[in-house]
N, C-alpha and C positions, 0 to 999 in steps of 0.2 A: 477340736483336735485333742488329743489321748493326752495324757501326763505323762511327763519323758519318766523314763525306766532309773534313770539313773541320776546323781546331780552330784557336783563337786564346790563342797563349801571350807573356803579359805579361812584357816582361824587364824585371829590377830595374838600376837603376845601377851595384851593387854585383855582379851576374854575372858569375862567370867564364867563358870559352868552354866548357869541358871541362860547366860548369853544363848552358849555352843547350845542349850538344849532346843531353846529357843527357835533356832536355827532350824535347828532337826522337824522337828514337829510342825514350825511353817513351810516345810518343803515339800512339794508333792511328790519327789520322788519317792519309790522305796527302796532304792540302793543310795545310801548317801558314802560320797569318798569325802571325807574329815581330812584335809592337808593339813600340818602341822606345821608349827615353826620350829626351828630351832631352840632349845630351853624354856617348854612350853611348861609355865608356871601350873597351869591349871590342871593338868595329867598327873604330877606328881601323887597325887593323894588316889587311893583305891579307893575313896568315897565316892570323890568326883566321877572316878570311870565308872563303880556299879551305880551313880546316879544317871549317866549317858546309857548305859545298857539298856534300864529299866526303863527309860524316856523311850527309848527307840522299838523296846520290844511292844510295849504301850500301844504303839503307835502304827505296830505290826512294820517294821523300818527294818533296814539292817543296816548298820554301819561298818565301815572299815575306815580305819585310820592308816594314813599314810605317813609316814616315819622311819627312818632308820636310826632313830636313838635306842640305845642298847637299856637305857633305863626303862625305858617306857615298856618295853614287852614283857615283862614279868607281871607289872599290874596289869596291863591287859588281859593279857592271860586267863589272873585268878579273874579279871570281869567276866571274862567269855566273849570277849569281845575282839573281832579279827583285823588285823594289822599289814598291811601292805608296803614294801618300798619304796612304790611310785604307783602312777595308775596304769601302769600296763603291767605289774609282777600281781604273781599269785599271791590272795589272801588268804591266810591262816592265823591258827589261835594259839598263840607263843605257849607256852608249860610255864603254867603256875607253879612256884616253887612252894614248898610246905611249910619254909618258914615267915610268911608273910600273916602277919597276922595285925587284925585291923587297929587293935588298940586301942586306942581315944577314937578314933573316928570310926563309929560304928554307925549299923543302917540297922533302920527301924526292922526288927523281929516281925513285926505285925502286918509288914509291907513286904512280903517276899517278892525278890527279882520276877518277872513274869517273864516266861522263856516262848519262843514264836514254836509254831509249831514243826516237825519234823520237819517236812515238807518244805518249809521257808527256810531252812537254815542253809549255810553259803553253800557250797561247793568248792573246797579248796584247790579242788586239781585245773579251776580254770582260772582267769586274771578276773580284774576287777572289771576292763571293761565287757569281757564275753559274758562277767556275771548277769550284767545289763540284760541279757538277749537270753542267757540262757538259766541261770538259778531260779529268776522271777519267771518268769515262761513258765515254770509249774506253778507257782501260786496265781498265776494269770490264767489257769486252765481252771482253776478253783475257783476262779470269781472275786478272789479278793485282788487282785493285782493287773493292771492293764500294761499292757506292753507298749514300747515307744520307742524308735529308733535314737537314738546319742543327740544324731543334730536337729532334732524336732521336726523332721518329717514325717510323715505317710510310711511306713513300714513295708518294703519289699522283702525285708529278712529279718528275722530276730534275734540274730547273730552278728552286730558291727563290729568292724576292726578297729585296735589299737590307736590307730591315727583317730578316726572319726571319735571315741571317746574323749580323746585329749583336744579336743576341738571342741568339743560340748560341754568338759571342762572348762575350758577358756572362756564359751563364752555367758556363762552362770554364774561366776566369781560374784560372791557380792564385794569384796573388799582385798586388793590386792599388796602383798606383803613385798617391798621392793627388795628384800633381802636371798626371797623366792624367784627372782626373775628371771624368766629362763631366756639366754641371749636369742636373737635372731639370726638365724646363719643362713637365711636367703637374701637377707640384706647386708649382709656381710660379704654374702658373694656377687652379691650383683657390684660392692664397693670395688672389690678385691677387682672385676672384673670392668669397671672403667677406670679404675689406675692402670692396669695392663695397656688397654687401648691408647690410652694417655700416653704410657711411656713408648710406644708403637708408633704413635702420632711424632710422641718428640724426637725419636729418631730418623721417621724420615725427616720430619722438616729440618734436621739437623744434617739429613746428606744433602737436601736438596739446596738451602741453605749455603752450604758450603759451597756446592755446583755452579748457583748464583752469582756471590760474591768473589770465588774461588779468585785471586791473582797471584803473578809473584813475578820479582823483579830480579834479573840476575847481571850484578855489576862485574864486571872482568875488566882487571888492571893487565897490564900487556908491557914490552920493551916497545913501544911504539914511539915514532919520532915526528916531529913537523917539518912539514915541504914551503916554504913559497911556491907563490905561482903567480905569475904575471901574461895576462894573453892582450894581445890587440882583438877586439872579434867584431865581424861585417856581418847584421842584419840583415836579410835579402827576401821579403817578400816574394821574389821571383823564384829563388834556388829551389829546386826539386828537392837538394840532396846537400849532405856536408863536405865542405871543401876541406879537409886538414892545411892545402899548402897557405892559402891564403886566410882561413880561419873564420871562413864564411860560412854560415849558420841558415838553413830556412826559417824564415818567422813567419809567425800572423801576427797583423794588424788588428786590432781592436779598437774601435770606436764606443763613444757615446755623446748623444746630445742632448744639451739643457736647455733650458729655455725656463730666462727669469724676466720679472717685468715689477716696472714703479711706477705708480700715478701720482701725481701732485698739481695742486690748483694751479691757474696761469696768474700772471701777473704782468702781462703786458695790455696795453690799451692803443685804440684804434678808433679815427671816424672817420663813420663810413658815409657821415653824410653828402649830402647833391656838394660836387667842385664846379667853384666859382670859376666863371670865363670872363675875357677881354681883349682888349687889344694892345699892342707895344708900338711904339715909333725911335727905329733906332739910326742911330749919324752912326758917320766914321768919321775921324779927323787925324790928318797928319799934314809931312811936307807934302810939297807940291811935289817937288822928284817923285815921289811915290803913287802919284795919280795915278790910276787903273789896276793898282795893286794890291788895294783892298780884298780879302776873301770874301766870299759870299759867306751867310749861315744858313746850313740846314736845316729842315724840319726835324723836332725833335730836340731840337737844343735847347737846355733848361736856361732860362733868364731867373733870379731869385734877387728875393727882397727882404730884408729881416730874417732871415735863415728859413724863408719858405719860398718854395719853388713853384716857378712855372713852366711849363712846356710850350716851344713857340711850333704853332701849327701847322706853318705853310715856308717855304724855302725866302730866303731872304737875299737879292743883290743889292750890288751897288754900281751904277751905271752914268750917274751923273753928277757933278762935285761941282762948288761955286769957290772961288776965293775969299775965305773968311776975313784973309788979312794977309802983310806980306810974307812971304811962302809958305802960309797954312792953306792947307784946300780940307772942306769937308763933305760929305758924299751924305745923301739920305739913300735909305736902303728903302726899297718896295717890293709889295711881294711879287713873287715872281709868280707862285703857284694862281693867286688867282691875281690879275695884274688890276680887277677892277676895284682892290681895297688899297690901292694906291701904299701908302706909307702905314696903313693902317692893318697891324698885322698881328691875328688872333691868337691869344694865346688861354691856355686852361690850366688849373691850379693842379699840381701834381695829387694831391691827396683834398678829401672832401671838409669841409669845417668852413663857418662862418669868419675864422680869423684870415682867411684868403680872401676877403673885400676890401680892398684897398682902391685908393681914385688919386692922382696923379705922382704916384711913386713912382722914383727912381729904380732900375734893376741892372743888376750885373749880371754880363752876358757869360757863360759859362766857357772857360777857355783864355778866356782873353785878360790874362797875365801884366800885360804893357798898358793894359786903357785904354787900347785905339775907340773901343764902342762904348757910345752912350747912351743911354735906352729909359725911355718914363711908355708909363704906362696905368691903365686902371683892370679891375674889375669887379665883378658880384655875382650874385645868388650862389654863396659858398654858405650850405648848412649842416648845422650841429645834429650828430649820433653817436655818441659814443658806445665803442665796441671791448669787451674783453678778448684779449689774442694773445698768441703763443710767441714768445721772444727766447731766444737763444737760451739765456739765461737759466728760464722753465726747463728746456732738455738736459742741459747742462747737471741741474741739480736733482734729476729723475732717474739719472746715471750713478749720481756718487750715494745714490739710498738704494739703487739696486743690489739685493744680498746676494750671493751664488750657495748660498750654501756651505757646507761641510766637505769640501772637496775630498777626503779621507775615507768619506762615506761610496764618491762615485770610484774612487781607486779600488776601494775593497768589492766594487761591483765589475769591474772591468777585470782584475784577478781574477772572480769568482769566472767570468766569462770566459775567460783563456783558458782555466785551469777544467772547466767544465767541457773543452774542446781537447785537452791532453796534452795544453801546452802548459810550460815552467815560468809564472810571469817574470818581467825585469821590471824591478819597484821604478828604476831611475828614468825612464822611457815612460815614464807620465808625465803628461802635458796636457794642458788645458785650452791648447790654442789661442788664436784671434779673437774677443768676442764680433759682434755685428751689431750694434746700434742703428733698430728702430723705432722712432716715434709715429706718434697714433698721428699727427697734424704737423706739421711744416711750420715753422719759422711765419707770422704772418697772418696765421689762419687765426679765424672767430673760433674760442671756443675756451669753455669754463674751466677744462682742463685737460692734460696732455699724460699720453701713457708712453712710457717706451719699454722696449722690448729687447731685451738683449741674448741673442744667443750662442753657447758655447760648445764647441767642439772637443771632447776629451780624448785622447788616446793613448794607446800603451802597447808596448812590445811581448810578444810569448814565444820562449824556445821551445824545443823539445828538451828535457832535462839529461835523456842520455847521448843528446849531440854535445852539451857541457861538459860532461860528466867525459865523454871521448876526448875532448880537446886539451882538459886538465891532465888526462893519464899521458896524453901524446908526451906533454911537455913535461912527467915524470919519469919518462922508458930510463932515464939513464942512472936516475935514485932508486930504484926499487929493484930487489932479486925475486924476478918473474917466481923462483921455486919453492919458494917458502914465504914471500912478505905481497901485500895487496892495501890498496888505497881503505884505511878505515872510513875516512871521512874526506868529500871533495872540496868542503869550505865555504860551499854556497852559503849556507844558511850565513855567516856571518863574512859574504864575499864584499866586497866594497870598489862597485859598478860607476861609471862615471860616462859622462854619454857627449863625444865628441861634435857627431851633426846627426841631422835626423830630418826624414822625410816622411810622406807617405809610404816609399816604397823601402825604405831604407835607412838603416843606423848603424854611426860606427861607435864601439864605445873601446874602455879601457877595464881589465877585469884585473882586483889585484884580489888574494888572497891566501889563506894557507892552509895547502891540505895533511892530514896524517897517513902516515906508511907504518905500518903495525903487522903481524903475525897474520897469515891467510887464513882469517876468520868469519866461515857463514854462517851470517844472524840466523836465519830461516833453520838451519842445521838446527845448529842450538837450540833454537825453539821446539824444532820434534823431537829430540833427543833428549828432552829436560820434561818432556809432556807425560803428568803420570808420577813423575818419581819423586823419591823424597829429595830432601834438599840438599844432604848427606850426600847423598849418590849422583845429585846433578854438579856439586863441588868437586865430587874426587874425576870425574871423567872431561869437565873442562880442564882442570889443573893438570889433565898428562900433555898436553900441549905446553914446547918448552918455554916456547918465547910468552907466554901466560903468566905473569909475576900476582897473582891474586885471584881470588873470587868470593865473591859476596851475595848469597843468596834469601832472599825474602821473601816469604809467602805469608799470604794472608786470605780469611780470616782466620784471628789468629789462633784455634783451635786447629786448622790447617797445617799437618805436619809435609803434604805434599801438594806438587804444583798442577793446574788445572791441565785438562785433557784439550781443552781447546787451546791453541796455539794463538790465537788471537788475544786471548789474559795473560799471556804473557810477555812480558819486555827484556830486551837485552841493550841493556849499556858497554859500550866498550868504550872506557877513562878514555881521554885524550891523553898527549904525555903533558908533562909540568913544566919539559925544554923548551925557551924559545928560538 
């Protein structure tokens, strides 16, 4: 590749000449631009500059010094040496003044300045950077001087512009003077040009923002008054329709069912072992007047002994009596059912266990209050099993650990359920009904443990809200002037419902409460009429209304001087009065 044409070397403050020559002579250029600093110590002396000349002419060079100090161009001058104001102004050779004279600091006689030839000398009428392409371009036709485009390419032209010079400047600096520094103004604007964005950005997110959050609240005091109201009202799953005369209301019924359940171990015991059998022989004994009056006993009837029972198996008369003594007669009883066990009449232990073997006990006949019957008997093969079983006790206590719940929680589901059908719930018309207790086992039954189950029935009443809302106004026609004043408020929300009987198809309850009558004001109105404006403006157009004693408007966020366009962020309060 060629030697560039041209080169731009930065002098420091601190250069000494012998440095700056330095410079020169190690540069392959032959156009050198000498930038200067400001109160460049080492120019002062017309030594220094005819020592630069004579280096550069040496050396077949040309320099130009770039400067605009007013000092400097006089000794240039007398050097012969050409001065520029930047690297795009034309170089020239300031006028040496006549009174310069060297002084003390003289140059060797013996070494005369050696001056380049015609031909190489600058051309004042173009700049420094066209010097590049064009002054050298004849000494390059001569053979002493190669051509070379600014930014160290391959040469298309040997004429570069202004900019590309000051490029090729820049990038040959050997040492950069931060006092020289020339700003950057593409970085400047690109700064300049994401703050703009920035601030573009923060305005919209600053409308949208607002759009967002946008609300506002508008309170309106009023001459309004409070009503009582007192209704009897008839719940009527049936009615199609509203009765005013009777104050009968269509409802829905709403249900729901629960189902909770408790297990806990059994604690009752049972044997199931083999029951012991046997046989009984039982008398009758009384007066004699009473012969043949004896009852017979049935089969079935328990005979027991030490508080355990037996069961006699076969029917039992009494047909024949002897005189025990005077007028006692006593009767043996035999069986009837089978007549061939004579007196001998089988009986079986009511429950199974080894403690039903007994051999000639006595037993008391069941029934028989007076003693008329006497009865012994035995029996055996009564054997031991003990069972674990379900006793009263076990349900009893699987009932009082059953939980139901948060009952508060199925109210707020049954509401939800009305309200989601378009009806107005009544809090007081919950009920939890009957539950129904069932266990997993019977009283009785083998088993380790017993579940019960219990389940509940919930329900609740739902009106229509403007069949209420019709029945409160009925019972205000005679407080309110239809032409100017209207019900603010029905009083539901804090009505106090009381619920006389109640069925499935039907409730009557008691409604007490108190509604306001205030100035004929629509919320809705208000809302469109306030959507958009300032808050100023939505204050002086409620307040031409007379019966209006105030207003109070709020908007936020609170950079927000106006209220949002959707009528839905917006609220309207209208006071209750402070009369009771």
């Amino acid at each position: 590749m060629a030697n560039p044409q041209k080169d731009t070397i930065y002098v420091d403050i601190d250069d000494e000449i012998t440095g700056v020559i330095d410079k020169v002579q190690n540069s392959s250029a032959k156009l050198i631009a000498l930038v200067l600093p400001k109160r460049a110590s080492v120019f002062q002396s017309i030594v220094n500059m005819k020592l630069l000349k004579r280096a550069a002419d040496s050396n077949k060079k040309n320099i130009v010094l770039i400067t605009s100090e007013a000092g400097l161009l006089p000794l240039a001058g007398a050097a012969g040496i050409h001065v520029a104001k930047s690297l795009n102004s034309k170089p020239e050779i300031p006028l040496a003044p006549s009174s310069i004279i060297d002084g003390d600091e003289a140059v060797d006689e013996d070494d005369p300045i050696a001056r380049l030839p015609e031909d190489d000398q600058l051309d004042g009428s173009q700049s420094v950077g066209l010097l590049a392409g064009g002054a050298i371009a004849g000494a390059a036709a001569k053979g002493d001087l190669e051509t070379v485009n600014l930014d160290n390419s391959e040469p298309d032209s040997v004429a570069p512009d202004a900019a590309a010079v000051t490029a090729a400047a820049a990038s040959t600096r050997t040492k950069k003077d931060k006092s020289l520094k020339v700003p950057n103004f593409n970085r400047f604007r690109l700064i300049l040009g994401i703050l703009g964005l920035l601030l573009i950005l923060l305005i919209i997110g600053y409308i949208l923002l607002g759009s967002l959050l946008g609300k506002a609240t508008i309170n309106v005091s009023t001459n309004a008054s409070n009503a009582p109201v007192s209704l009897d009202l008839n719940l009527s799953t049936t009615a199609s329709s509203i009765d005013p005369s009777s104050s009968t209301i269509p409802a829905q019924y709403a249900q729901s069912q629960k189902t909770f359940s408790e297990q806990v171990a059994t604690t009752g015991q049972k044997n199931e072992g083999n029951k012991a059998t046997g046989t009984i022989s039982v008398t009758a004994s009384g007066q004699c007047t009473a012969l043949g009056n004896v009852p017979d006993i049935p089969a079935g009837t328990g005979a027991s002994n030490n508080g355990q029972t037996y069961i006699i198996e076969d029917d039992i008369t009494f047909q024949t009596g002897t005189i025990s003594s005077k007028n006692t007669c006593e009767y043996q009883g035999t069986d009837a059912t089978n007549p061939s066990n004579g007196s001998n009449i089988p009986i079986t232990a009511q429950s199974g266990g080894s403690s039903y073997n007994v051999s000639g006990v006595k037993f008391t006949i069941a029934g028989d209050s007076s003693g008329v019957y006497s009865a012994t008997g035995s029996a055996s093969g009564g054997t031991d099993n003990i069972v674990q079983v379900v006793n009263q006790n076990d349900i009893t206590n699987a009932e009082n650990k059953i939980s139901t719940g948060n009952a508060g929680t199925v109210k707020s589901d049954l509401a939800g359920q009305l309200t989601g059908q378009g009806y107005y719930p009544i809090d007081a018309t919950f009920s939890p009904g009957t539950p129904t207790i069932t266990p997993s086992a019977s009283v009785g039954s083998a088993a380790t443990t017993v579940t019960v189950t219990e389940n509940i029935t919930y329900s609740m009443y739902g009106v229509h809200k403007s069949d209420l809302q019709q029945l409160i106004a009925d019972s205000l026609k005679g407080q309110i002037n239809s032409s100017s004043q209207s019900i603010l408020d029905y009083g539901l929300t804090n009505a106090n419902i009381s619920v006389n009987s109640q069925t499935d198809k039907s409730a009557q309850l008691s409604l007490n409460t108190t509604a306001v009558i205030g100035p004929n004001l629509n919320i809705n109105n208000i809302k469109k009429e306030a959507a958009g404006k300032k808050a100023g403006d939505i204050k002086t157009a409620i307040s031409q209304n007379p019966n209006v004693t105030g207003v109070k408007v709020s908007v936020s966020p609170f950079w927000s001087s106006t209220a949002p366009t959707n009528t839905s962020k917006i609220k309207v309060i209208i006071a209750k009065p402070t009369n009771k």
